[in-house]
N, C-alpha and C positions, 0 to 999 in steps of 0.2 A: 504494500500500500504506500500510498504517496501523502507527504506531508510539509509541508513549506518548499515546494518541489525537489525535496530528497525524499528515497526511496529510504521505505521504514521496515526493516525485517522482524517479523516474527517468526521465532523459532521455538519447538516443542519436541520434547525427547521424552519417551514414553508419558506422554499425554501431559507433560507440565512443561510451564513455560520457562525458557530458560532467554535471559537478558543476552542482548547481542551487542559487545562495546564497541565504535570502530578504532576506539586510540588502544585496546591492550585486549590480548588473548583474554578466554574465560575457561576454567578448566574443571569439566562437570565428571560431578562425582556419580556415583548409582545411587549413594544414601547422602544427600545435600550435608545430613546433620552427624555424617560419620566419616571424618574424609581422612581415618587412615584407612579405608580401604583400597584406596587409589584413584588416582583418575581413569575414565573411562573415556571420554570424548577432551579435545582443545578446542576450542568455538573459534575461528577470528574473522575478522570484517576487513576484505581486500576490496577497497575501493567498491564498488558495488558488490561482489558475489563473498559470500558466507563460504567461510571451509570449516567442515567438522572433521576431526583427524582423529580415530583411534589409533594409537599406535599398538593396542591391546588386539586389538582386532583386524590388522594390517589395511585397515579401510581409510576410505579420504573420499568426503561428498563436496563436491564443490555447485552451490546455486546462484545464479546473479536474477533469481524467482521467476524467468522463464523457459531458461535452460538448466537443468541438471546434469551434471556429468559424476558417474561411482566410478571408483579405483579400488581392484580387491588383487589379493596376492593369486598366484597359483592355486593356493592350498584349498580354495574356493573352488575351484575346475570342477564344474559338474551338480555343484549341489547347491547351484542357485535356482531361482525361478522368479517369475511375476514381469514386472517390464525392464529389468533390467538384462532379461536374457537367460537361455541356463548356464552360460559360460561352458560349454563342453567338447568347444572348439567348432561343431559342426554349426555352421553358416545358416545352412535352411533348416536348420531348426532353432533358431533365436527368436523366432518369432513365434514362440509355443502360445497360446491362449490359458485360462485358470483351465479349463477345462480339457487342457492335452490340444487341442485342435490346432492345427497350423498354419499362419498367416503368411500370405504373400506377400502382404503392402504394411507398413511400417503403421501406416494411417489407422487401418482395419485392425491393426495388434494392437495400437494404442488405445481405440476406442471399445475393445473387449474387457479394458480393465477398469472402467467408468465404474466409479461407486454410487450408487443412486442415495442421494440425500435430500431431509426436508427442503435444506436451503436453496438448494440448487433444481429440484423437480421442478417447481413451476415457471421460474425464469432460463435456465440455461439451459434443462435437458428436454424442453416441451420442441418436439417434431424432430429431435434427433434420433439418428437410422439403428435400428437394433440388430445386432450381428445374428442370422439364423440359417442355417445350412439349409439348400435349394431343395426339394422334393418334387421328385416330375415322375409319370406312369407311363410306362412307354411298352411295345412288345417287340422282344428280341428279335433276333435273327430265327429263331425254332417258329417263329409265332404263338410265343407265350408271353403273358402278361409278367410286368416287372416293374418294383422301386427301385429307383434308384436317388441317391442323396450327392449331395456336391461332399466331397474333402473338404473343400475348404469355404468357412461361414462367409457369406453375403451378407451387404446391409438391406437392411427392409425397414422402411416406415412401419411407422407404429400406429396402431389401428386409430383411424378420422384422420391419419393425414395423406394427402396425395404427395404424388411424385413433383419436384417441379427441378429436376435433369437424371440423365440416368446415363451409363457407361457401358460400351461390350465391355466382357470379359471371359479370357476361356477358363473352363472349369473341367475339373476332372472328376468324374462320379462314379460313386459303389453300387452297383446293380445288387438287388436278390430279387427270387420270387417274391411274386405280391401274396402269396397265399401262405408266407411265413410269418409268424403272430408279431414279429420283431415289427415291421414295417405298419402296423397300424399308428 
C-alpha cells in the first residue's frame, strides 16, 4: 500500500505482524518473548523490495509487492510444491496444479492457486474464468460411444457470465468408454 507516495510494507510471519525498518535489519525470533532460541528469519528493507533470509533454513524471499522471487538450496530438490514449483529439475512439470494437474501457460498455473476470500469475492474475483478440464462424447474409430476429458484444465466462466474473447488451443485428451461408472 501506498502512503505519502512511499510504498508501505506489511509483513506477517505465521499470521503476526512483524514491523519492516528500512534504516536496520529486524531479526524474528519463533517465540518474540524467548529469543535465546535463535533467530529464525532477518527482515531488511532494500530500497523498495523486503528480503527475508533464513539462514536456518537456506531460504531468501525477496518482494518489491509485485514480484516475488524464492531462493532454496539443493536440499529442497523435489519436495517443494504450490506456485513456487516442485523444484525437481523437470521443466514440464513446474507447472503442477494443488490438484497434481499440469499447466501449460504460467497464466492458467497461476490462476489454479487463487484463494477465494470474503474480501476479494465480490470485487476482484466476480467473472473470473475457473480452471475445469474439457469433457466432450464423441464415438471412436470401433463406433462406440466415449468420454473423453482434456489433461490439461481450461478456463471456463462461471455460471451468469458470458464469454467476451476466447483463444484456440490444442488439447490433448483421455478417452474411456462412456458406459464406465468413472465418467459420469
Amino acid at each position: 500500500k501506498e502512503q505519502d507516495g512511499q510504498k508501505q510494507v506489511q509483513v506477517f510471519i505465521d499470521g503476526r505482524h512483524v514491523e519492516v525498518n528500512p534504516l536496520k535489519a529486524r531479526q524474528v525470533f519463533k517465540d518474540e518473548d524467548d529469543t535465546d532460541r535463535g533467530v529464525v528469519f532477518i527482515l531488511t528493507r532494500v530500497g523498495s523490495k523486503v528480503v527475508l533470509d533464513s539462514k536456518q533454513h537456506g531460504l531468501v524471499v525477496e518482494s518489491d509487492g509485485r514480484y516475488v522471487q524464492v531462493q532454496v538450496p539443493n536440499n529442497y530438490r523435489g519436495k517443494m510444491s504450490g506456485l513456487c514449483g516442485n523444484f525437481d529439475g523437470e521443466e514440464v512439470f513446474e507447472y503442477e496444479g494443488p490438484s497434481q494437474e499440469v499447466y501449460r501457460s504460467p497464466f492458467d498455473f497461476g490462476l489454479s492457486y487463487r484463494i477465494p476470500s470474503k474480501g476479494c469475492q465480490e470485487d476482484d474475483n466476480e467473472g473470473l474464468s475457473v480452471m475445469r478440464n474439457a469433457r466432450i462424447t464423441r464415438l471412436n474409430d470401433f463406433n462406440k460411444k466415449e468420454t473423453c476429458f482434456s489433461k490439461t484444465p481450461i478456463p471456463r466462466c462461471p455460471e451468469g457470465y458470458g464469454k467476451t474473447e476466447f483463444e484456440v488451443r490444442r488439447l490433448e485428451f483421455h478417452c474411456v468408454p462412456t458406459e464406465l461408472e468413472s465418467t459420469e
